[in-house]
GUKOL-285469 format. One record per residue: residue in one letter; x, y, z of N, C-alpha, C, O, CB in turn. Coordinates in steps of 0.02 Angstrom, whole numbers, padded with zeros to 5 digits, always signed. Glycine has a CB too. Example, Ala and Ser with C-alpha at 12.3 -4.5 7.8 and 13.67 -1.06 7.14 Angstrom:
<sites>
A+00660-00284+00390+00615-00225+00390+00660-00165+00390+00712-00166+00423+00565-00224+00452S+00642-00112+00354+00684-00053+00357+00645+00002+00394+00670+00057+00402+00704-00030+00286
</sites>
This chain:
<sites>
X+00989-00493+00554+00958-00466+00613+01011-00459+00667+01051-00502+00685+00900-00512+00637X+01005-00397+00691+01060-00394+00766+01034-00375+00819+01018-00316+00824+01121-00347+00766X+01024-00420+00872+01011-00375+00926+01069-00352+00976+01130-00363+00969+00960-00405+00965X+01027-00308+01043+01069-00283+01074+01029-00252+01131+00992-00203+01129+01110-00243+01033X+01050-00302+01195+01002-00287+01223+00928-00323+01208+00928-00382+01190+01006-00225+01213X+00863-00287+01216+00806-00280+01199+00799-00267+01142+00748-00289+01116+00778-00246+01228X+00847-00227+01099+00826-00192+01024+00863-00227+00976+00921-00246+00976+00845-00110+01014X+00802-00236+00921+00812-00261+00863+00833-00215+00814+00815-00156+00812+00762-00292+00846X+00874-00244+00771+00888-00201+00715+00888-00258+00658+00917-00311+00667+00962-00155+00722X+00840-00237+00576+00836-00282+00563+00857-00245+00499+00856-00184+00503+00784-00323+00581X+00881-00284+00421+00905-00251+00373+00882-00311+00307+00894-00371+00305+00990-00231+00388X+00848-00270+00263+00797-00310+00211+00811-00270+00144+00788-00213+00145+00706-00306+00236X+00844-00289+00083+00816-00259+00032+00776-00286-00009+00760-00345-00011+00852-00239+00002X+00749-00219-00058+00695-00237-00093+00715-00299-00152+00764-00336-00153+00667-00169-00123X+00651-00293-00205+00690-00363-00236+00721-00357-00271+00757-00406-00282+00665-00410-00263X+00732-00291-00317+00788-00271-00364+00835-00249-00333+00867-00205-00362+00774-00225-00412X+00857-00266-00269+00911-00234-00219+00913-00179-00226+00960-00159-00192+00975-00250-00222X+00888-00137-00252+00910-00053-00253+00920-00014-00198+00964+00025-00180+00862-00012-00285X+00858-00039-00171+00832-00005-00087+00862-00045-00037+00875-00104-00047+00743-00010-00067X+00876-00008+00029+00898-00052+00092+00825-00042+00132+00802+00014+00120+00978-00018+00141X+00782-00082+00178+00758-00060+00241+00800-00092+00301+00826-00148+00304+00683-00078+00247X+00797-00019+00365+00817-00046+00402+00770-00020+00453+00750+00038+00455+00880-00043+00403X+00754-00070+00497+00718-00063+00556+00746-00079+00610+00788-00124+00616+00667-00091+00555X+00710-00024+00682+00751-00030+00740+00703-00027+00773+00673+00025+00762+00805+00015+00758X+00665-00074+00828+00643-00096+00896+00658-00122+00941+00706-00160+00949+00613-00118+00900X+00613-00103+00982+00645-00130+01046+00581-00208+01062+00519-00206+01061+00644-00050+01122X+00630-00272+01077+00591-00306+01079+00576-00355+01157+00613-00388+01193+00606-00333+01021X+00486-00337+01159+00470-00346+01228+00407-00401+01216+00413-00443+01173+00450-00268+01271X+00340-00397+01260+00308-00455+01282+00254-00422+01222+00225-00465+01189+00286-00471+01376X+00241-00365+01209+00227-00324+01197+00193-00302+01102+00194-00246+01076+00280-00303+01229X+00172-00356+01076+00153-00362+01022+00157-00284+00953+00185-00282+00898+00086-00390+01046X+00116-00232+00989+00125-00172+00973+00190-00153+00975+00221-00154+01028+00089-00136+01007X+00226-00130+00904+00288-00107+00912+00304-00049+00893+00285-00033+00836+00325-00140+00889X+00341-00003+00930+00349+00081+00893+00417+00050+00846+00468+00042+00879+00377+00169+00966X+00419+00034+00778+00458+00030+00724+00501+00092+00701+00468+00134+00671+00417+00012+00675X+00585+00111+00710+00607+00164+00688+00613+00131+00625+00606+00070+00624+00664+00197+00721X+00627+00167+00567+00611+00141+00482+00682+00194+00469+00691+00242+00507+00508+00171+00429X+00729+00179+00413+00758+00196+00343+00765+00151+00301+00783+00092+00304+00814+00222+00343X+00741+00206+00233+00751+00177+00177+00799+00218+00163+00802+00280+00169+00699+00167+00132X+00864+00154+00130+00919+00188+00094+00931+00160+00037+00915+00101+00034+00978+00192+00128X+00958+00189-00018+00984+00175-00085+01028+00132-00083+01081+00151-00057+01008+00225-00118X+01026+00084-00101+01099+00032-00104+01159+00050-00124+01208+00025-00095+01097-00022-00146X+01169+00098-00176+01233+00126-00186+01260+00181-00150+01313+00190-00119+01237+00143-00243X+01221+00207-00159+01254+00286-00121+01241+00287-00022+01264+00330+00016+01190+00375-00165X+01198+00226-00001+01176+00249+00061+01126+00305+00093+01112+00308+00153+01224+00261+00080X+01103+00350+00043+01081+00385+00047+00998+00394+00087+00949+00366+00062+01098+00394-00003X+00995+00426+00136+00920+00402+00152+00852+00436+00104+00842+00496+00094+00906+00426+00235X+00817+00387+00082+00766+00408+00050+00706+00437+00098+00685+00495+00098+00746+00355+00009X+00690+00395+00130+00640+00415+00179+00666+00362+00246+00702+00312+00247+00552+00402+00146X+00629+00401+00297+00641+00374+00378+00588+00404+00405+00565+00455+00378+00714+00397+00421X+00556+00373+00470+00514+00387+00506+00507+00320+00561+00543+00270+00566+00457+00407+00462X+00447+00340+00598+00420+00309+00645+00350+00247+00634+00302+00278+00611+00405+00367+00682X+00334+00181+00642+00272+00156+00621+00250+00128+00687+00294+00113+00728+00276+00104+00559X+00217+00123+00695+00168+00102+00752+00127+00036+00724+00083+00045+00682+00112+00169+00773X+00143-00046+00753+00113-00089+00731+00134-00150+00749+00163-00156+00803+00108-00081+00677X+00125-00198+00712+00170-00261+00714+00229-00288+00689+00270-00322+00719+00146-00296+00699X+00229-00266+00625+00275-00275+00602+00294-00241+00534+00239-00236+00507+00274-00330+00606X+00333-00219+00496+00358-00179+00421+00395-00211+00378+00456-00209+00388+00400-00121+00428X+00369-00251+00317+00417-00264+00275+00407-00222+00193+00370-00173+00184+00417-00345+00275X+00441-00248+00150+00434-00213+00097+00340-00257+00062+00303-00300+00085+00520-00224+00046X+00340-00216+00003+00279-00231-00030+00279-00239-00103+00258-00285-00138+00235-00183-00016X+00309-00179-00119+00319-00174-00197+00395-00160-00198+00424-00167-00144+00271-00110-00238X+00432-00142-00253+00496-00102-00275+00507-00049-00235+00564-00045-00211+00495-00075-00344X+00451+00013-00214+00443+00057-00197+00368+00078-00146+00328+00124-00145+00458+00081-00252X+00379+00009-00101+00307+00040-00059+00340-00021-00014+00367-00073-00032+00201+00038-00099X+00324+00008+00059+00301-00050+00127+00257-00055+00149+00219-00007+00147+00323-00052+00183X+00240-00109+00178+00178-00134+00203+00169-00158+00264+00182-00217+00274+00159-00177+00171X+00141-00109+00327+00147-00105+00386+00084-00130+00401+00032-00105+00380+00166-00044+00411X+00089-00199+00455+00035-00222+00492+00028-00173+00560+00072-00152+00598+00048-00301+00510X-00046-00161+00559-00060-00107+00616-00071-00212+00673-00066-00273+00666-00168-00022+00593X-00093-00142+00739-00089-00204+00790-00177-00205+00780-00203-00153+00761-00046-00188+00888X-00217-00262+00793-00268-00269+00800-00296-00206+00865-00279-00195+00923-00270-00344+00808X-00337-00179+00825-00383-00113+00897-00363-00074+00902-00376-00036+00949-00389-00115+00972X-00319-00061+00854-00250+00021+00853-00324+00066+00810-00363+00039+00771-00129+00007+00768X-00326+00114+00825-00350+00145+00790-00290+00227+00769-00320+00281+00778-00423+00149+00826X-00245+00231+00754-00213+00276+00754-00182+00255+00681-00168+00197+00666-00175+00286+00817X-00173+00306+00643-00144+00292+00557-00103+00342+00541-00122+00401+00545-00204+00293+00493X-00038+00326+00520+00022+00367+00506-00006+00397+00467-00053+00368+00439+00085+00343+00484X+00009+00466+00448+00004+00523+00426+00019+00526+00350-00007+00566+00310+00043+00560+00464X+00067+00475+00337+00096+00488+00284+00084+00399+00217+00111+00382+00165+00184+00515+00317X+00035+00371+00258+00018+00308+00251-00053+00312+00217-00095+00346+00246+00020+00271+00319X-00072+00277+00151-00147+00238+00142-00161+00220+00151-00119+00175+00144-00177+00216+00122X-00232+00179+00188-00236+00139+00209-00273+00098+00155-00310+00127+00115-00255+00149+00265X-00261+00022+00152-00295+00009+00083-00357-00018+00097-00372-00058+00142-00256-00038+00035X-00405+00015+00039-00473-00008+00045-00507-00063+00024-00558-00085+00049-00502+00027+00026X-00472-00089-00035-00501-00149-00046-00467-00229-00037-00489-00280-00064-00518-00139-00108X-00413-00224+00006-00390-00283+00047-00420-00307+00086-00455-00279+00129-00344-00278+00076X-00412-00360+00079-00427-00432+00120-00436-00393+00200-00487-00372+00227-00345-00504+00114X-00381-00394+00219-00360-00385+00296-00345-00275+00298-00298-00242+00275-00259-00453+00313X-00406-00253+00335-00412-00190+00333-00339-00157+00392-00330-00098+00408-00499-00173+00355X-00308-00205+00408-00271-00181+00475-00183-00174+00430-00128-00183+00458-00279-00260+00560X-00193-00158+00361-00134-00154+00311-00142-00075+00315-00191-00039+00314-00142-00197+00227X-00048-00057+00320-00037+00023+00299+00025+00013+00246+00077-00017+00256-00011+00083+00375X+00000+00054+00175+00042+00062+00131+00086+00127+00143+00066+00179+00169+00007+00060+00073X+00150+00112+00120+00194+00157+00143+00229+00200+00070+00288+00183+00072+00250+00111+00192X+00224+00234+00026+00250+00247-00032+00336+00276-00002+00340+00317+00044+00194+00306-00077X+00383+00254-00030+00445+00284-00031+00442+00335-00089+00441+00383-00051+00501+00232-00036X+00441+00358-00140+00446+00420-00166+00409+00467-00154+00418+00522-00181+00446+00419-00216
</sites>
């Protein structure tokens, strides 16, 4: 983890190391976080996917999926996200990288 300033930058791979995530916020009092996201390939660097998440927090899930806590009362759902239906806790967004 590095900060700088207010902003976090945080760097996680998956469990077969293949994948990098890296996330960038800015961190305030402020529970709700606008999350910048890349996923990169461990060898080549290459970005697989990148975007924006709106929530609490983003870590990985599977080999190839993240799992974004929305903030409690958000009603707003990334575009490019499932939301899963038969979990425990309905405030989960699945994220597919391929």
């Amino acid at each position: 983890m590095t900060t700088q300033n207010n902003s976090v930058e945080n760097k996680t791979y998956n469990k077969d190391k293949t994948m990098l995530l890296v996330t960038r916020y800015t961190n305030d009092i402020n529970p709700r976080k606008t999350i910048n996201y890349s996923v990169l390939d461990s060898k080549s660097k290459k970005v697989l996917k990148s975007g924006v998440f709106t929530g609490m927090k983003l870590e990985w899930f599977t080999l190839h999926q993240l799992k974004g806590y929305l903030n409690v009362g958000m009603i707003e759902k990334e575009p490019d996200a499932v939301m899963l239906k038969d979990a425990k806790n309905k405030n989960i967004v699945i994220i597919d990288i391929n």
